[in-house]
DSSP file (Angstrom, degrees, kcal/mol; ACC not computed):
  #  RESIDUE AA STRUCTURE BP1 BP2  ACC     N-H-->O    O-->H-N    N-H-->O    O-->H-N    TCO  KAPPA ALPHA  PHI   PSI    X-CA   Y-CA   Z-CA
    1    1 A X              0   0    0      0, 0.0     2,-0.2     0, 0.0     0, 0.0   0.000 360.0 360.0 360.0 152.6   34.6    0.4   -3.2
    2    2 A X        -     0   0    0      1,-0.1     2,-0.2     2,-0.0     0, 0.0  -0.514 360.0-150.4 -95.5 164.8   31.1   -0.2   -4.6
    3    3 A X        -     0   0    0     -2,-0.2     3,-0.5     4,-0.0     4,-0.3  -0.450  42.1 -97.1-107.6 145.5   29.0    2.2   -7.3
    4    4 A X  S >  S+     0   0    0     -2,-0.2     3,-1.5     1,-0.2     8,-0.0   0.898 124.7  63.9 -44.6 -47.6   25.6    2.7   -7.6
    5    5 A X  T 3  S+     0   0    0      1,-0.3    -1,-0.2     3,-0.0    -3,-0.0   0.759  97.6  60.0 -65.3  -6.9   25.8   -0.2  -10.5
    6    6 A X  T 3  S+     0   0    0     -3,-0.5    -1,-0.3     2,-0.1    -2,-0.2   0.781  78.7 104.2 -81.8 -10.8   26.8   -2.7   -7.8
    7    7 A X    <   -     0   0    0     -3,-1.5     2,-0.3    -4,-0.3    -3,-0.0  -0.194  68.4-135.6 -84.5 143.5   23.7   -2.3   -5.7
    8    8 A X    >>  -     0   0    0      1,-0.1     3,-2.3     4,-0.0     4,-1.4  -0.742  22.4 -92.1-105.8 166.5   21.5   -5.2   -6.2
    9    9 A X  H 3> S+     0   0    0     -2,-0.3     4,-2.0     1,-0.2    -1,-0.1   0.465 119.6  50.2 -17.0 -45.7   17.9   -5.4   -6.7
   10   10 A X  H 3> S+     0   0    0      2,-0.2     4,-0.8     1,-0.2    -1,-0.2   0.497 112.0  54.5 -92.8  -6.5   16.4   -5.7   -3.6
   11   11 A X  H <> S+     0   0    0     -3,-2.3     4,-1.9     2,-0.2     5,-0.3   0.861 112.0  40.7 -84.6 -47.1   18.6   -2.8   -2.6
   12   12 A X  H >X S+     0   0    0     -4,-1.4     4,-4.9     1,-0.2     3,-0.6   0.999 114.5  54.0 -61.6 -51.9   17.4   -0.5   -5.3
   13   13 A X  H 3X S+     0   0    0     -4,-2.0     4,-1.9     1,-0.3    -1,-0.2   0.880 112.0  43.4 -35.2 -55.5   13.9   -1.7   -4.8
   14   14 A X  H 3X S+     0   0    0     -4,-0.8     4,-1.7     2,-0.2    -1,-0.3   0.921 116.6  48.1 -65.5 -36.9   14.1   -0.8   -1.0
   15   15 A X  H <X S+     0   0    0     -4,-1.9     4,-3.8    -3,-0.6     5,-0.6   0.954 112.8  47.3 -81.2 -35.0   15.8    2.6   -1.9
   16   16 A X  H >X S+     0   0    0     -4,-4.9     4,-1.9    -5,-0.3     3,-1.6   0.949 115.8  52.6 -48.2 -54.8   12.9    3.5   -4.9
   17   17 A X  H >< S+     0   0    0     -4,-1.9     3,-1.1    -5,-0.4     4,-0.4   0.845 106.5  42.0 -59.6 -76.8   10.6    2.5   -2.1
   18   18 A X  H 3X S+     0   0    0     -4,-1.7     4,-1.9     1,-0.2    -1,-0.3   0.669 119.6  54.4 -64.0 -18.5   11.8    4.8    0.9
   19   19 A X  H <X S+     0   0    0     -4,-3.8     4,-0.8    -3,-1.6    -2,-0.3   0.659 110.8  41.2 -79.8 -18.5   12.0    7.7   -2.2
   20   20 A X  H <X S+     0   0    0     -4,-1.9     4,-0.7    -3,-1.1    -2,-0.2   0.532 118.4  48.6-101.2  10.5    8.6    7.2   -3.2
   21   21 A X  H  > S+     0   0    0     -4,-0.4     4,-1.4    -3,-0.3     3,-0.2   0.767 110.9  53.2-126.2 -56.9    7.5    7.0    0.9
   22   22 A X  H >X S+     0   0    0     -4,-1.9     3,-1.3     1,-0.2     4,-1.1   0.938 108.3  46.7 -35.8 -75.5    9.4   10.1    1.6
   23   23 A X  H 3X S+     0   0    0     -4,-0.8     4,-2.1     1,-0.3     3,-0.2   0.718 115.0  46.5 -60.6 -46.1    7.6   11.9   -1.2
   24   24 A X  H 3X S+     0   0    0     -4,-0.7     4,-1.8    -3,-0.2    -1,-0.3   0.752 110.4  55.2 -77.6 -20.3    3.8   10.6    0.1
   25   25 A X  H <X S+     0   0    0     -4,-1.4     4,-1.1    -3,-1.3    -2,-0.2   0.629 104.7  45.3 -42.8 -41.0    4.6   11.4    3.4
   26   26 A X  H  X S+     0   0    0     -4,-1.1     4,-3.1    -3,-0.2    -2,-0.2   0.836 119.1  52.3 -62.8 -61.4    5.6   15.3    2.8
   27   27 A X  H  X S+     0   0    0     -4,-2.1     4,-2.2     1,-0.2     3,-0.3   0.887 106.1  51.5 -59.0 -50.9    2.2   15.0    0.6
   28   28 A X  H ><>S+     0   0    0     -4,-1.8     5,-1.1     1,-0.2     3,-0.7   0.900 113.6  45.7 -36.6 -81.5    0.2   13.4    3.5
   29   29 A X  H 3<5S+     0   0    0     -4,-1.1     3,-0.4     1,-0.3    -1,-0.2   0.473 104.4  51.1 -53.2 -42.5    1.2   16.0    5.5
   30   30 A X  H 3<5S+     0   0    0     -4,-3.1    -1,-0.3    -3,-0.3    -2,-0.2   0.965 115.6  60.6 -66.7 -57.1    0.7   19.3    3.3
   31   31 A X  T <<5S-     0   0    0     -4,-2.2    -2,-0.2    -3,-0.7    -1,-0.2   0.358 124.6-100.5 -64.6   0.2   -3.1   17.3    3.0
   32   32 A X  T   5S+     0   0    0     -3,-0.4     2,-1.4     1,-0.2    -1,-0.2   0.043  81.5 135.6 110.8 -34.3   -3.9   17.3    6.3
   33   33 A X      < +     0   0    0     -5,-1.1     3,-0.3    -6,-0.2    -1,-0.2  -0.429  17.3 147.4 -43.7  78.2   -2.9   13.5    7.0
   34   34 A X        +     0   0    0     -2,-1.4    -1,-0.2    -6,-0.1    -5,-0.1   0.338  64.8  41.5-123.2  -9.7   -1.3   14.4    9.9
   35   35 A X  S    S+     0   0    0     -3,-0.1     2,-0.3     1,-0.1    -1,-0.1   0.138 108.3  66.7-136.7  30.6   -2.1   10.9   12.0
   36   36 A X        +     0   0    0     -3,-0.3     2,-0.2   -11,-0.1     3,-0.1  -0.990  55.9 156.0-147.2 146.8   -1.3    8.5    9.0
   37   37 A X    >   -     0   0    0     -2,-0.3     3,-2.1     1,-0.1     4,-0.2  -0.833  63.6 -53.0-150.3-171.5    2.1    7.6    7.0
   38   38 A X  G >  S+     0   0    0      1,-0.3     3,-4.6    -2,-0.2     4,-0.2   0.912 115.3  81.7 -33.1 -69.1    3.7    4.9    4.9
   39   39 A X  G >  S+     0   0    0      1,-0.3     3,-0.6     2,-0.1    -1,-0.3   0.700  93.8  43.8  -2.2 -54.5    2.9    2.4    7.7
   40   40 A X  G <> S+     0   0    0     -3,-2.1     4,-1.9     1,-0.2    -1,-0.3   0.451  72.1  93.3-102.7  19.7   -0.5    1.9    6.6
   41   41 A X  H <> S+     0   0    0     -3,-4.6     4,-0.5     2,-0.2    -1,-0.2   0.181  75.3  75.1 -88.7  28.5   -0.6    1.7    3.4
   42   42 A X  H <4 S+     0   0    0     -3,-0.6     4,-0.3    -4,-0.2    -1,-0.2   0.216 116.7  29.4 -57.6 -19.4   -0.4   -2.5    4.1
   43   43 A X  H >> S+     0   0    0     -4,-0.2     4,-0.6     2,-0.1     3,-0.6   0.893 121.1  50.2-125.1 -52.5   -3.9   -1.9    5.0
   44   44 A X  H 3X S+     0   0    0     -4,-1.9     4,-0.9     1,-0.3    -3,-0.2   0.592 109.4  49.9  52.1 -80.9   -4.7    0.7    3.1
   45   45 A X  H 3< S+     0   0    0     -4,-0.5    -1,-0.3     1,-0.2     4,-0.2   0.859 107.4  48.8 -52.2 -53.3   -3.4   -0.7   -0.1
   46   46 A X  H <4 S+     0   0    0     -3,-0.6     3,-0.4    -4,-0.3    -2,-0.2   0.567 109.4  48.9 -90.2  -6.9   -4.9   -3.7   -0.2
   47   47 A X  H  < S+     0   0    0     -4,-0.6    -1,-0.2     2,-0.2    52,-0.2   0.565 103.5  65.7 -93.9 -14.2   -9.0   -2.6    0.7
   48   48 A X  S  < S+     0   0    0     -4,-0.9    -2,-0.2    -5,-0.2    -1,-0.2   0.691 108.7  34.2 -77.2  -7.2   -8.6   -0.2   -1.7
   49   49 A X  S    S+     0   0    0     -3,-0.4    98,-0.3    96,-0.2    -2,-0.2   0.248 125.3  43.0 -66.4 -22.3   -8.4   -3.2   -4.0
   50   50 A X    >   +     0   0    0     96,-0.1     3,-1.9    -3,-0.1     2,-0.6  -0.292  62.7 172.1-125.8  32.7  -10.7   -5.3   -2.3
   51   51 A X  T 3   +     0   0    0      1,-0.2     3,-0.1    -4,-0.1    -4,-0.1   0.202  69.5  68.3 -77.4  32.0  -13.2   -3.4   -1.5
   52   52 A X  T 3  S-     0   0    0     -2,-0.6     2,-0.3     1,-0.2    -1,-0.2   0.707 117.1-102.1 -65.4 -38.1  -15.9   -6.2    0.1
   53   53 A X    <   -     0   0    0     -3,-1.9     2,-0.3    -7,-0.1    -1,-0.2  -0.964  24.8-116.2 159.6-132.2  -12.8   -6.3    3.0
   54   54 A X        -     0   0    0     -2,-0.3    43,-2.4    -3,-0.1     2,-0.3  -0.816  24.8-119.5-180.0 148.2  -10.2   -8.3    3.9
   55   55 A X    >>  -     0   0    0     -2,-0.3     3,-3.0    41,-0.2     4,-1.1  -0.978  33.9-112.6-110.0 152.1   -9.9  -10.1    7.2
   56   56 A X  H 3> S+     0   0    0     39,-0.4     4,-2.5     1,-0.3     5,-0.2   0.720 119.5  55.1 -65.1 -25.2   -6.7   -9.0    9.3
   57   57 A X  H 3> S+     0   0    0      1,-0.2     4,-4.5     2,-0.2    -1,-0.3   0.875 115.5  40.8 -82.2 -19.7   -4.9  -12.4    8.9
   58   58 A X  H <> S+     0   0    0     -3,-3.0     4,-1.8     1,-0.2    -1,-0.2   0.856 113.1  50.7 -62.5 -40.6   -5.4  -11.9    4.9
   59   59 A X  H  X S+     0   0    0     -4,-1.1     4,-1.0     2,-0.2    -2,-0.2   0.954 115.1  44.5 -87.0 -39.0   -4.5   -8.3    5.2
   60   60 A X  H >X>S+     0   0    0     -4,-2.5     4,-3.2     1,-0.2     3,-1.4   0.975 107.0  62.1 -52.2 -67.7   -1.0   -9.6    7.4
   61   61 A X  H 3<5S+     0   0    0     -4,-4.5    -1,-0.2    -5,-0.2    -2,-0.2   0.878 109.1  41.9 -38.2 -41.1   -0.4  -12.5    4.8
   62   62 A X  H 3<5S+     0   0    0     -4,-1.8    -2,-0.2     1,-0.2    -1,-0.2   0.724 108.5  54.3 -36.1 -50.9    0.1   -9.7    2.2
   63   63 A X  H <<5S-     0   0    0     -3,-1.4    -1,-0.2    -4,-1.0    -3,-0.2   0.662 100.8-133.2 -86.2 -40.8    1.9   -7.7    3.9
   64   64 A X  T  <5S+     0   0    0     -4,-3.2     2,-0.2     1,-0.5    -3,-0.2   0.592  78.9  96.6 108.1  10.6    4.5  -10.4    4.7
   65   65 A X  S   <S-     0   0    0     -5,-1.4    -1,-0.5     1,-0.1    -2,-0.2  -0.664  80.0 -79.7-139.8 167.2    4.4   -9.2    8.7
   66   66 A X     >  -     0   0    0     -2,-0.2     4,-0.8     1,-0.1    -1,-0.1  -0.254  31.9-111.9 -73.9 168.8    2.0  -11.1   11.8
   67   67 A X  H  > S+     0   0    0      2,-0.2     4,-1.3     1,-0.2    -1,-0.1   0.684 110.8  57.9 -80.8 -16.8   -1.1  -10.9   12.5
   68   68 A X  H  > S+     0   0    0      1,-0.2     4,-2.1     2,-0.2    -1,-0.2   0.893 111.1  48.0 -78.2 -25.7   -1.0   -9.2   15.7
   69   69 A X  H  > S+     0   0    0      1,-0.2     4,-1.0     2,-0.2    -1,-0.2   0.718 106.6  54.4-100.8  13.1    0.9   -6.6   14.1
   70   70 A X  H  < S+     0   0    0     -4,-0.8     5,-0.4     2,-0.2    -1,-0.2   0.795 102.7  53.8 -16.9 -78.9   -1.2   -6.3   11.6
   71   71 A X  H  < S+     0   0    0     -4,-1.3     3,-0.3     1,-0.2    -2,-0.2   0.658  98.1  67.2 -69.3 -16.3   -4.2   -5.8   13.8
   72   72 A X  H >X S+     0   0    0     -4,-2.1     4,-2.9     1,-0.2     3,-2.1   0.951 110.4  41.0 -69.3 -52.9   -2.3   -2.7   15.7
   73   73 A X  T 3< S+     0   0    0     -4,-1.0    -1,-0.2     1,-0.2    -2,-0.2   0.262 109.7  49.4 -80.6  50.5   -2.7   -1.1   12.5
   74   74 A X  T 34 S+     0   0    0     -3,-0.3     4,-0.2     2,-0.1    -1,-0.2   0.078 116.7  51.3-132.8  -3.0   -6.0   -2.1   11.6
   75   75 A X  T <> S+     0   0    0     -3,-2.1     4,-1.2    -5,-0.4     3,-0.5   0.886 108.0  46.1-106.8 -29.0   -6.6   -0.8   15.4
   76   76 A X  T  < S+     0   0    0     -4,-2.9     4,-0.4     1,-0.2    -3,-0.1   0.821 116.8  50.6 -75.7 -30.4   -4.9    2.7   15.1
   77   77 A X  T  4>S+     0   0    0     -5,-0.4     6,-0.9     2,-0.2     5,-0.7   0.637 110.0  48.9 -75.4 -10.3   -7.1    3.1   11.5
   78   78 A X  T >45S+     0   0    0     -3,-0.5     3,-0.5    -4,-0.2    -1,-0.2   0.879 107.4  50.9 -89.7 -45.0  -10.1    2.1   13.1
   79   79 A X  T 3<5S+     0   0    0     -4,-1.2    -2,-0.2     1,-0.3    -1,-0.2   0.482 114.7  48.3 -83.0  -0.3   -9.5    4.5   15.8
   80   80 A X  T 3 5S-     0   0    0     -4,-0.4    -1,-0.3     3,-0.1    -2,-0.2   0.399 117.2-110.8-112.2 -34.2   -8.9    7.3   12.8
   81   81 A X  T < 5S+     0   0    0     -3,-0.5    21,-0.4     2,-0.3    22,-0.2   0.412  88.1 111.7 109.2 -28.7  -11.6    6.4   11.2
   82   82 A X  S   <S+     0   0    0     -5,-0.7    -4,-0.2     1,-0.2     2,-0.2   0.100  76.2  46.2 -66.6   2.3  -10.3    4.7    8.1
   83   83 A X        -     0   0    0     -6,-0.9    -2,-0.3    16,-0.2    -1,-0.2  -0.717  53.5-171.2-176.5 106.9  -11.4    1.6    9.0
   84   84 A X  E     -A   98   0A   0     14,-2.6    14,-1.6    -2,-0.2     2,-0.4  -0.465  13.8-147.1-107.5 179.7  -14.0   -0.6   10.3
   85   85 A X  E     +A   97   0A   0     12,-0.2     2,-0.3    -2,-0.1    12,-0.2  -0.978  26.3 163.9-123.1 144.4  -14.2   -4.0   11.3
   86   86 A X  E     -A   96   0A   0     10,-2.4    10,-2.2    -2,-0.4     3,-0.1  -0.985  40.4 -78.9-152.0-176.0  -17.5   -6.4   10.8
   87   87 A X  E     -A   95   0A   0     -2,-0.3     8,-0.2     8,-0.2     5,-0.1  -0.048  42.5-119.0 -51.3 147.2  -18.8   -9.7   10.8
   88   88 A X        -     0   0    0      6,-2.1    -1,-0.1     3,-0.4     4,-0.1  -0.386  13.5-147.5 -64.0 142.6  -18.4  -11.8    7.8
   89   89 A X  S    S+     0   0    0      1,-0.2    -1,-0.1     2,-0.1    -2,-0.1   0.356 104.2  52.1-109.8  35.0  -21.9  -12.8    6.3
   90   90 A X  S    S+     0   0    0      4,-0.1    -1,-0.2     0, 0.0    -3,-0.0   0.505 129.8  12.2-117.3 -17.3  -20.2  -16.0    5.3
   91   91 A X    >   -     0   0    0      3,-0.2     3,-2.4    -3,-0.1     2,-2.0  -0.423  60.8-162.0-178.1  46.6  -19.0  -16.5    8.7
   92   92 A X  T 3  S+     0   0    0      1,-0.3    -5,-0.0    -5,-0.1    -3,-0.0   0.291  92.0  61.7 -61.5  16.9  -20.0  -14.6   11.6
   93   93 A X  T 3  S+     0   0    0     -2,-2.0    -1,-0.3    -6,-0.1     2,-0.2   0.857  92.4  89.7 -24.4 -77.2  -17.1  -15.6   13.6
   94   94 A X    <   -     0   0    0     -3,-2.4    -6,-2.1    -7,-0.1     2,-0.4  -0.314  67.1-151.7 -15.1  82.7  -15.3  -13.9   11.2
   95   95 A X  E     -A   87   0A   0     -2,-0.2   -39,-0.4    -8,-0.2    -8,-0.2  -0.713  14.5-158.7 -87.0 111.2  -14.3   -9.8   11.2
   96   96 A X  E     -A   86   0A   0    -10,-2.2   -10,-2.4    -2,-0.4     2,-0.6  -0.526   9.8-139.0 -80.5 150.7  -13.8   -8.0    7.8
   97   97 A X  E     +A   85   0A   0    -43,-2.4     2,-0.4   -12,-0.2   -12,-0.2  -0.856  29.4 173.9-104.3 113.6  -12.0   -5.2    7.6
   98   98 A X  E     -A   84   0A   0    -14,-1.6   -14,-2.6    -2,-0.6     2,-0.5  -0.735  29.3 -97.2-112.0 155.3  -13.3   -2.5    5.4
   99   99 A X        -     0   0    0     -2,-0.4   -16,-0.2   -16,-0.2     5,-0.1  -0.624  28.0-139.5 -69.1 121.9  -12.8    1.1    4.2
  100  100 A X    >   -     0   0    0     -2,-0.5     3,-1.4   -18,-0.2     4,-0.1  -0.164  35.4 -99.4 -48.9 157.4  -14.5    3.7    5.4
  101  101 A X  G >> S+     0   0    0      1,-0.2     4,-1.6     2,-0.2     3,-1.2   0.927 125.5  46.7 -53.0 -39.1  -15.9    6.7    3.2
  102  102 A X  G 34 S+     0   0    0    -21,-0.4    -1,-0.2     2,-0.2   -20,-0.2   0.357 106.1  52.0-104.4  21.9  -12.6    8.4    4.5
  103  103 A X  G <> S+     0   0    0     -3,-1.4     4,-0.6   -22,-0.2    -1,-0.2   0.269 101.9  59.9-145.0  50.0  -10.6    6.1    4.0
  104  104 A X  H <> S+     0   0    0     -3,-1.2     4,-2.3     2,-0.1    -2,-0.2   0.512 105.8  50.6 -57.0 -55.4  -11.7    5.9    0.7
  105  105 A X  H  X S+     0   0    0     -4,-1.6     4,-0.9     2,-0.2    -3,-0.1   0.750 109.9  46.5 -82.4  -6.4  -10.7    9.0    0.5
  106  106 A X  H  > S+     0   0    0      3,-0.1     4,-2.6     2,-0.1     5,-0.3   0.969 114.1  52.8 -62.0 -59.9   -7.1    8.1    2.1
  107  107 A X  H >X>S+     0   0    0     -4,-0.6     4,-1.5     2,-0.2     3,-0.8   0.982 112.4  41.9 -37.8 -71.4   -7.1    5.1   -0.4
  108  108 A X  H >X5S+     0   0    0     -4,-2.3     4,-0.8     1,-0.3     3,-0.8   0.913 115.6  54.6 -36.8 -38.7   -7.9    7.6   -3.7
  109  109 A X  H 3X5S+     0   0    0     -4,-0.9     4,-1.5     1,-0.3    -1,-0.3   0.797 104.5  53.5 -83.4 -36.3   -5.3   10.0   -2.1
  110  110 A X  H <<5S+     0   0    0     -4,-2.6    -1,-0.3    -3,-0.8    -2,-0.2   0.249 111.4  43.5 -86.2  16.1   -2.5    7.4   -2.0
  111  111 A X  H <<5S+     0   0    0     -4,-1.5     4,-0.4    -3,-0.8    -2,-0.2   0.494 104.8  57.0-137.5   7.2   -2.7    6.4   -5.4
  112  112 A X  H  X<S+     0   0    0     -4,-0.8     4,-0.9    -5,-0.6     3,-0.2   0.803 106.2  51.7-103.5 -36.8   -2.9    9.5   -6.9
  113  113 A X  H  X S+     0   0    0     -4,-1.5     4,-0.6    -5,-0.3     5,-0.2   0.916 109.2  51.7 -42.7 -37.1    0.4   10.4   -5.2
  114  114 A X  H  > S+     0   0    0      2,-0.2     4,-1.2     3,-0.1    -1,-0.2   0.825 113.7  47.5 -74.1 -23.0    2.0    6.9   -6.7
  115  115 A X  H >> S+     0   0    0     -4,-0.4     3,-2.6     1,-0.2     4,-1.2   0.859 110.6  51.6 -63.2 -81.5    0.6    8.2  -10.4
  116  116 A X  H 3X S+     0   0    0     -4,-0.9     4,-1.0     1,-0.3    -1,-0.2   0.304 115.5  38.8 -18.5 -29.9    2.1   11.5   -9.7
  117  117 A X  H 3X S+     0   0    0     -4,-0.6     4,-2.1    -2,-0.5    -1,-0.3   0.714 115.4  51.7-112.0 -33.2    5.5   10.0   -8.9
  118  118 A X  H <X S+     0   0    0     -3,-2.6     4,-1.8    -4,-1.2     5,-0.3   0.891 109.1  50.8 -51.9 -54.0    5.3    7.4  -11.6
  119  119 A X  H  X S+     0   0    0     -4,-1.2     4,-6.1     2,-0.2     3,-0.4   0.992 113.5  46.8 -30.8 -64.2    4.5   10.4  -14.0
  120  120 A X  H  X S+     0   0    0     -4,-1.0     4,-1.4     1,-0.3    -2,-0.3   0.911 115.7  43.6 -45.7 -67.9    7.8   12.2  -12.5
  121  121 A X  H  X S+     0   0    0     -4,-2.1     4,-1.6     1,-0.3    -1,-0.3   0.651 114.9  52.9 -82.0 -18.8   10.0    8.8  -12.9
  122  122 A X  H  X S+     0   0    0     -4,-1.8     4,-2.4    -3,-0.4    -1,-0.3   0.950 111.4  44.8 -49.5 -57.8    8.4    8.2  -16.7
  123  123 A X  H  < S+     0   0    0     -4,-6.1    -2,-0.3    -5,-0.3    -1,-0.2   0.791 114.9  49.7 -76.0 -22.6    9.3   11.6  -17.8
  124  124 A X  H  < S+     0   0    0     -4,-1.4    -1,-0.2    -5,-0.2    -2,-0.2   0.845 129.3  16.0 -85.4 -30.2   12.7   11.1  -16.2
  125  125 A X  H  < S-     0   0    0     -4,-1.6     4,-0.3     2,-0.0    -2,-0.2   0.607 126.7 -84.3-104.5  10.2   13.8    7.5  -17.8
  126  126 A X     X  -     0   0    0     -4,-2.4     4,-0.6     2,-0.1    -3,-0.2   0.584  20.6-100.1  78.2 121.1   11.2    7.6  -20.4
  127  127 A X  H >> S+     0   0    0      1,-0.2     4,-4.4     2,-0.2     3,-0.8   0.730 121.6  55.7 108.0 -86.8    7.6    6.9  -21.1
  128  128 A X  H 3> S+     0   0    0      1,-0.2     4,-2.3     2,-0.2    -1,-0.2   0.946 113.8  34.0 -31.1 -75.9    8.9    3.5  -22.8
  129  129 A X  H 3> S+     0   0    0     -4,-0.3     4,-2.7     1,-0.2    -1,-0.2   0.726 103.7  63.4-101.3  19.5   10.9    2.1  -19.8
  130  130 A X  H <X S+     0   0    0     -3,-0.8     4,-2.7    -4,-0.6    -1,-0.2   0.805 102.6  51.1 -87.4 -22.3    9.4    2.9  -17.5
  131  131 A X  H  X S+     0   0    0     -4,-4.4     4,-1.5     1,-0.2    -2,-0.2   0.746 111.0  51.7 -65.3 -15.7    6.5    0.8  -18.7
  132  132 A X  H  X S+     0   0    0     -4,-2.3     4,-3.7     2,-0.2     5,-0.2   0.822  99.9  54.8 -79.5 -37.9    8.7   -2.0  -19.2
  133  133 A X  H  X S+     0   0    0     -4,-2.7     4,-3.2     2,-0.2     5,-0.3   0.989 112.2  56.4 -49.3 -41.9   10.2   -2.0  -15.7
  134  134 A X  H  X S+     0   0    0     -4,-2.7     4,-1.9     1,-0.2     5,-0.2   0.886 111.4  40.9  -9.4 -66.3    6.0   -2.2  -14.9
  135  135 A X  H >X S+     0   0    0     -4,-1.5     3,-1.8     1,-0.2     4,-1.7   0.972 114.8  48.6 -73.6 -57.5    5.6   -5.1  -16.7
  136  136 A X  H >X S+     0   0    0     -4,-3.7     4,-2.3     1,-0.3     3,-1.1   0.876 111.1  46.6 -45.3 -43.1    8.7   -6.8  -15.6
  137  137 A X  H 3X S+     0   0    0     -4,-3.2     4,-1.6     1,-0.2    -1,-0.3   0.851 109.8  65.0 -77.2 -10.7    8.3   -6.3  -11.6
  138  138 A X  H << S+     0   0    0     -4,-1.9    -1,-0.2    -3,-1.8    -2,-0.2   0.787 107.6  42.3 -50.6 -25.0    4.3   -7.6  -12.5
  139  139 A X  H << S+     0   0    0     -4,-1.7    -2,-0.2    -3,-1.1    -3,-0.1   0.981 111.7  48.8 -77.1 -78.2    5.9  -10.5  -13.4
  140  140 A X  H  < S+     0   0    0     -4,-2.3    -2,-0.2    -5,-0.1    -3,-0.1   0.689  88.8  93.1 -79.1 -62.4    8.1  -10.7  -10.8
  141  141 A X     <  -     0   0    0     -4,-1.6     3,-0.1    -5,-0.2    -1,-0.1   0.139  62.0-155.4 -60.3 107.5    5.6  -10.1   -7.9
  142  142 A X        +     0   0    0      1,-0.1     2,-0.3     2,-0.0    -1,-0.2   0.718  69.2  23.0 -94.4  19.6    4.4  -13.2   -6.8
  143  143 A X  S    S-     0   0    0    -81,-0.1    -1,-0.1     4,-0.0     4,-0.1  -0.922  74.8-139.6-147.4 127.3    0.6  -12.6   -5.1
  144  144 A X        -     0   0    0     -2,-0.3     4,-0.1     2,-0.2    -6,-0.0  -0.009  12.6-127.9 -82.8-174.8   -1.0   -9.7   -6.2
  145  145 A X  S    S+     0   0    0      2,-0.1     2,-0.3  -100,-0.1   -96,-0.2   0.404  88.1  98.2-126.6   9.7   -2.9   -7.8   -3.3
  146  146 A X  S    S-     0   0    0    -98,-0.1    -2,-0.2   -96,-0.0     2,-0.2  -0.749  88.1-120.9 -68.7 137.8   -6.2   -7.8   -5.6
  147  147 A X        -     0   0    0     -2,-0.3    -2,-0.1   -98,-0.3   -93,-0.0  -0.529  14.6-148.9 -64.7 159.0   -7.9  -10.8   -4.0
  148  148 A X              0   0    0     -2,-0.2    -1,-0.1     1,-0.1    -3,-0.0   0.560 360.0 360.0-108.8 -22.2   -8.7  -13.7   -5.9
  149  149 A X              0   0    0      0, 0.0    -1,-0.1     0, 0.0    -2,-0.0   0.517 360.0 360.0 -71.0 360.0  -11.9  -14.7   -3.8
């Protein structure tokens, strides 16, 4: 039978992932977040990096998922409030999606829950490696979700 040491990467990676999404989720909730969860941090995450916008088929590529389904959550965040859409002024064809002032404050609020749980997982494997796992999976990752335009 397999062990925890047999689990491969992309298995721990998915389980760290649904333990640190548990944990912001519970937090969301106690905060009032009551009509947002993991889901949206694909849009979330990446205007809180980008904050001239993103357009939805950028914000999809990222994400790894389409663009139409993309654009349901970029339509349930709009409708929330977290999110607007407008023209590109490079492009008026073109709809950026930006953060709102509150969901600016969704963005701040989901990354001070990922310090906070990063803190926790330092202080349990140590300071030291957990700053090397950092660096490695920075390496690893190959498109950052800062834009490069």
């Amino acid at each position: 039978m397999y062990t925890k040491q047999d689990l491969k990467i992309g298995a721990l990676l998915r389980i760290a992932h649904q333990e640190s999404s548990k944990i912001v989720h519970q937090r969301l909730i106690e905060a009032g977040y009551c009509d947002v969860n993991m889901t949206y941090a694909p849009v979330i995450q990446p205007l809180g990096f980008n904050p001239s916008g993103l357009t939805i088929s950028d914000l999809a590529k990222l994400a790894g998922m389409t663009t139409q389904s993309m654009g349901e959550l970029v339509q349930h965040l709009i409708r929330g409030g977290y999110v607007e859409k407008e023209r590109s002024h490079h492009d008026r064809r073109t709809r950026i999606v930006k953060l709102t002032a509150k969901g600016e404050e969704l963005s701040l609020f989901f990354y001070s829950v990922m310090a906070d749980i990063e803190r926790e997982w330092a202080m349990k494997v140590g300071h030291e490696r957990f700053q090397e796992l950092r660096n490695i999976l920075v390496e690893l990752i190959p498109s950052p979700i800062i834009s490069e335009s």
